[in-house]
C-alpha positions in Angstrom: -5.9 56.4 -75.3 -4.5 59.9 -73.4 -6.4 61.8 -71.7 -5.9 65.4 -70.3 -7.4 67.1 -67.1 -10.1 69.3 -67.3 -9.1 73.0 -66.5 -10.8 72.9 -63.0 -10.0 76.3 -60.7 -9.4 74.0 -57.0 -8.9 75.7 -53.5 -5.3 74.6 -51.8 -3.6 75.8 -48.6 -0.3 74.6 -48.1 0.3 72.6 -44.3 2.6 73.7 -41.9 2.8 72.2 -38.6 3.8 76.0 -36.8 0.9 77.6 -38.8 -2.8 77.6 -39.4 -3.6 74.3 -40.6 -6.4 73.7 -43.4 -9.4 72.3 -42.8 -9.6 68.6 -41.8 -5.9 68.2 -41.0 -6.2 66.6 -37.4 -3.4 65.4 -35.0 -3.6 61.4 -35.3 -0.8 59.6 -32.5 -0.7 56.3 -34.6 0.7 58.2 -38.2 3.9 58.3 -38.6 3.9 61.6 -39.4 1.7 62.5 -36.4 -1.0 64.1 -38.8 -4.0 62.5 -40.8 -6.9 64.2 -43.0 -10.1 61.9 -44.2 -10.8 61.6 -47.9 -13.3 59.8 -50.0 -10.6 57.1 -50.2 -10.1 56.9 -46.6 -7.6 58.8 -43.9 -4.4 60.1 -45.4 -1.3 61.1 -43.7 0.0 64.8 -44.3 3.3 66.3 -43.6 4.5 69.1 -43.3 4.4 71.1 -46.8 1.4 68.9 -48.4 -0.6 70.7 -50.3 -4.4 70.2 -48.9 -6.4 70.4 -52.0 -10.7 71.0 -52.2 -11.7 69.6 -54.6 -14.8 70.4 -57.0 -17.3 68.9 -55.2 -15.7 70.1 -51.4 -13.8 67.3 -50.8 -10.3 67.1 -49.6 -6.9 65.3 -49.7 -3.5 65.9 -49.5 -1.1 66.6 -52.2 3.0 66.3 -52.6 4.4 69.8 -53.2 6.7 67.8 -55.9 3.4 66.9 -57.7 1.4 70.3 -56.6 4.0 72.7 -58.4 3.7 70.1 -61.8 0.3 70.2 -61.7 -1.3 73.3 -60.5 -0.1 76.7 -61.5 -1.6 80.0 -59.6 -4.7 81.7 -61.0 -5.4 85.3 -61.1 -8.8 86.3 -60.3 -10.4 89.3 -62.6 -12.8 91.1 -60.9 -15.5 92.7 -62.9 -16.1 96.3 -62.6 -19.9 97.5 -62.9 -21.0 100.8 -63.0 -24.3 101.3 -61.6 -26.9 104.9 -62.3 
């Protein structure tokens, strides 16, 4: 059987080590990359670039800009305009 993803709207901030880093991204000595974020699965490392994805019940977890860009694509948000007497 194939299956496709459900069209889920997901939070993502990209890491970079000389910017703001997303929540749960900590400095960890014993990665090799120097930097770690816990998931449901268990601590992950993250490297510079990663996207770190929330997921739709707030968890997080790192993601492969290489796999990111295939997946995800950018969503614009409409914002409703109502007119009030």
């Amino acid at each position: 059987m194939k299956f496709r993803k459900k069209p889920v709207v997901i939070e993502a901030t990209q890491f970079w080590i000389s910017g703001t880093w997303p929540e749960g991204v900590y400095m960890d000595a014993e990665s090799s990359t120097g930097f770690r974020i816990d998931t449901l699965e268990g601590s992950h490392e993250v490297t510079n670039g990663d996207w770190i994805i929330t997921g739709v019940k707030g968890e997080r977890y790192p993601c492969k800009p290489d796999i990111f860009e295939a997946t995800y694509e950018p969503v614009e948000v409409a914002f409703e305009h109502k007119s009030y007497p």
